[in-house]
BAVOTOR-133582 format. One record per residue (C-alpha): residue number from 1; residue in three letters; chain; x, y negated, z negated. Coordinates in steps of 0.1 Angstrom, whole numbers, plus 2048, in hexadecimal, padded with zeros to 3 digits. Layout:
N
- NUM|Ala|A|X|Y|Z
...
END
This chain:
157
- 1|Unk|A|800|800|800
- 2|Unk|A|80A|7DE|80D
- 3|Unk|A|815|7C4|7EA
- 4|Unk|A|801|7AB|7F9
- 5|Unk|A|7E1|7C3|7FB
- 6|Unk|A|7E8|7CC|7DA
- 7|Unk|A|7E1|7A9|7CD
- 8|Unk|A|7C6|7A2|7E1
- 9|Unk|A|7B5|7C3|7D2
- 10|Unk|A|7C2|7C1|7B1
- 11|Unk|A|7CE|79B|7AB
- 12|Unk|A|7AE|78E|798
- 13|Unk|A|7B1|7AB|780
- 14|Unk|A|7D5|799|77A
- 15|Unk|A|7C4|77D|775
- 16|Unk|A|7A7|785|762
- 17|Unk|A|7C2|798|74A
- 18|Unk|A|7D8|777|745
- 19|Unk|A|7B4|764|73E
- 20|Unk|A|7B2|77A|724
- 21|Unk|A|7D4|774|719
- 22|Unk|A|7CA|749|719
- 23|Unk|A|7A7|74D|706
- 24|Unk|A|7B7|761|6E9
- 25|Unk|A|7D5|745|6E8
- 26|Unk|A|7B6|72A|6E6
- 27|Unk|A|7A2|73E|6D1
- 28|Unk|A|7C1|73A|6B9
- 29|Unk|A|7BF|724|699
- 30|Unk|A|7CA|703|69B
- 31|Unk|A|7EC|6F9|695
- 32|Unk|A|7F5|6E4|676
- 33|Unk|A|7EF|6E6|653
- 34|Unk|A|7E0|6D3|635
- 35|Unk|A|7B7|6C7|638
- 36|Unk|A|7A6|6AD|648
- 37|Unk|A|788|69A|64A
- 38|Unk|A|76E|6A9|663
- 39|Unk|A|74F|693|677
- 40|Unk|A|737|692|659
- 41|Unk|A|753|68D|638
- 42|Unk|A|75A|6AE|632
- 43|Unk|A|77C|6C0|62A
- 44|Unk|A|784|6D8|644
- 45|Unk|A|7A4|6EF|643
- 46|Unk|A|7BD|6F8|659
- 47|Unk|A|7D2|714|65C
- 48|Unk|A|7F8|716|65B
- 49|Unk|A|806|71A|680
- 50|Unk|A|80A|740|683
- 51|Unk|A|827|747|6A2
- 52|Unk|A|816|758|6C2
- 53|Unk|A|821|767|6E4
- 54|Unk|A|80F|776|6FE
- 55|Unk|A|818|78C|717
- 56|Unk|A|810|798|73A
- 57|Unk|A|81D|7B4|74C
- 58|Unk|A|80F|7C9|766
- 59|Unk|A|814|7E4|77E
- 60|Unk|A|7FE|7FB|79A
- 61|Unk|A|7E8|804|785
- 62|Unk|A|7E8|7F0|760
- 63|Unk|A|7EB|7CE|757
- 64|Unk|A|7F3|7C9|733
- 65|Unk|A|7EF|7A7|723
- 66|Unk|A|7F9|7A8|6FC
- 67|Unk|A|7F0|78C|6E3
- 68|Unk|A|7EA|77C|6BB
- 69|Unk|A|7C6|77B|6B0
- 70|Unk|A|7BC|766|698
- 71|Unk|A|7C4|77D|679
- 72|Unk|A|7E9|77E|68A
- 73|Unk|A|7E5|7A4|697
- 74|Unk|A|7F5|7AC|6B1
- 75|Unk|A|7DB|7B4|6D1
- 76|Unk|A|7DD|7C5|6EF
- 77|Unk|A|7C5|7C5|710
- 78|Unk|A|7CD|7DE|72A
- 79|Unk|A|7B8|7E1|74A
- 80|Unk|A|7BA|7FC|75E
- 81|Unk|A|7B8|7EE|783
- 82|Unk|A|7AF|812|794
- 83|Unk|A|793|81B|77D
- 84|Unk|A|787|7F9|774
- 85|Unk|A|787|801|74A
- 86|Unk|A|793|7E2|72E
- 87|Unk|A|7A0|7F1|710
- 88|Unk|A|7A9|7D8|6F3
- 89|Unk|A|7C1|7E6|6D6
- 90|Unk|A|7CD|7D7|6B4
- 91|Unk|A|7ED|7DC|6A7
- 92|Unk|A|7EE|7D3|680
- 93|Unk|A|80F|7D2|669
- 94|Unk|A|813|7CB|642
- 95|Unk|A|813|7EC|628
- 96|Unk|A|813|80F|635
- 97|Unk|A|7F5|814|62E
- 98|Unk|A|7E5|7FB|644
- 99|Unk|A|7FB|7F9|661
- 100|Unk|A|7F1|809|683
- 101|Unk|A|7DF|805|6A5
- 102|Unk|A|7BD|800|6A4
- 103|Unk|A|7A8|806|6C9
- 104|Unk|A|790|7E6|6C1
- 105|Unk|A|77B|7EC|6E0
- 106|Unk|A|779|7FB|704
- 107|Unk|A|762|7F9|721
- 108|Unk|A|75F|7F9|745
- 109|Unk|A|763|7DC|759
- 110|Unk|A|757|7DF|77E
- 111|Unk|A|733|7D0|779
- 112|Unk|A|740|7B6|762
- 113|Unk|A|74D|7A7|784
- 114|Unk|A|731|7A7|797
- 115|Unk|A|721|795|785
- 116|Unk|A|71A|76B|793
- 117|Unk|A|71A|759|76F
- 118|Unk|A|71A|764|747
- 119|Unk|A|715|74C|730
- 120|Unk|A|728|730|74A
- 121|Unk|A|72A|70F|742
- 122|Unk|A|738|703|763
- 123|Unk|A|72A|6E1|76F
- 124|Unk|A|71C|6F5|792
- 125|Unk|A|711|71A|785
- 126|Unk|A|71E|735|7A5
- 127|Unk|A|6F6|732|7B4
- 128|Unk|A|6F8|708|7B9
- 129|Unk|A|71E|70D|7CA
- 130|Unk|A|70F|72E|7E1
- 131|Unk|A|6F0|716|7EB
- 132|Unk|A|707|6F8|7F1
- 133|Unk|A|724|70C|805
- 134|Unk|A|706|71E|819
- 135|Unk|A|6FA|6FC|823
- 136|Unk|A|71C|6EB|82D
- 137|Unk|A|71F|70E|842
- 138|Unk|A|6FC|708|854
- 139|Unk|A|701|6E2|858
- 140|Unk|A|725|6EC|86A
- 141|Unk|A|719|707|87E
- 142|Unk|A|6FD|6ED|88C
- 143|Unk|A|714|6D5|892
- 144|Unk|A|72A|6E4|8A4
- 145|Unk|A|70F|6F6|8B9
- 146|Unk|A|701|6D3|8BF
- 147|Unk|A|720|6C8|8D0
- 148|Unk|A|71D|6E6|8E7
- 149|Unk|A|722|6E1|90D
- 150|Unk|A|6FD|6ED|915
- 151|Unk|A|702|6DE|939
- 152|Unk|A|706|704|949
- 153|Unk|A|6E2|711|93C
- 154|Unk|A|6CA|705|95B
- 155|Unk|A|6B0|704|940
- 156|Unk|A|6C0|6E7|92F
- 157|Unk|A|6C5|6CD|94B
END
């Protein structure tokens, strides 16, 4: 297989595994430490800054995307690009007793694709931009129709 139809067939997976990657870095606490005032006078808390990395990697097959959640375990996506399955893992340190790898959820991810909009917030929702593309196509296609020589149909003269 071609490395350039490999992307095309496999490169949003990529991408969709580095999203991943970006909303568990934003889903992070905020950096800093101490309290401030919020909106309405109360005290809100902040956690101290807590050092995270993320990770990509991916092959043929896998794309593996590692992370910090919030509780500073250690996480793990991997998609599997042939059959289409997420699985999410958490690593956990500290006593022996409560270290390991935890499999926090898995599922498969081909429909989740097909679908036009979930809980989108977009300014234009995939149905306005599909009715607004589809009209730009029609009002091109008539235009340059319009400009047709029509001279050669005896009809037409």
């Amino acid at each position: 297989m071609q490395k350039s139809s490999l992307y095309d067939t496999h490169g949003w997976l990529l991408a969709a595994g580095v999203l991943l990657a970006a909303v568990g870095l934003w889903r992070a606490p905020a950096q800093g430490s101490g309290g401030s005032t919020g909106e309405q006078g109360e005290e809100t808390q902040t956690l101290p800054p807590i050092a995270m990395a993320a990770t990509a990697d991916s092959n043929n097959r896998m794309i593996a995307v590692t992370g910090t959640d919030i509780t500073g375990a250690s996480i793990l996506y991997v998609v599997d690009t042939v059959s289409y399955q997420l699985a999410v893992y958490q690593a956990v340190g500290g006593s022996e007793s409560s270290q390991g790898v935890k499999l926090v959820g898995a599922r498969r991810i081909d429909l989740d694709f097909k679908v036009d909009g979930y809980k989108d917030r977009s300014q234009f929702t995939y149905k306005k931009l599909r009715e607004e593309f589809d009209k730009q196509e029609r009002e091109n296609a008539a235009t340059s129709n319009g400009g047709a020589n029509l001279s050669a149909d005896p009809t037409n003269q």
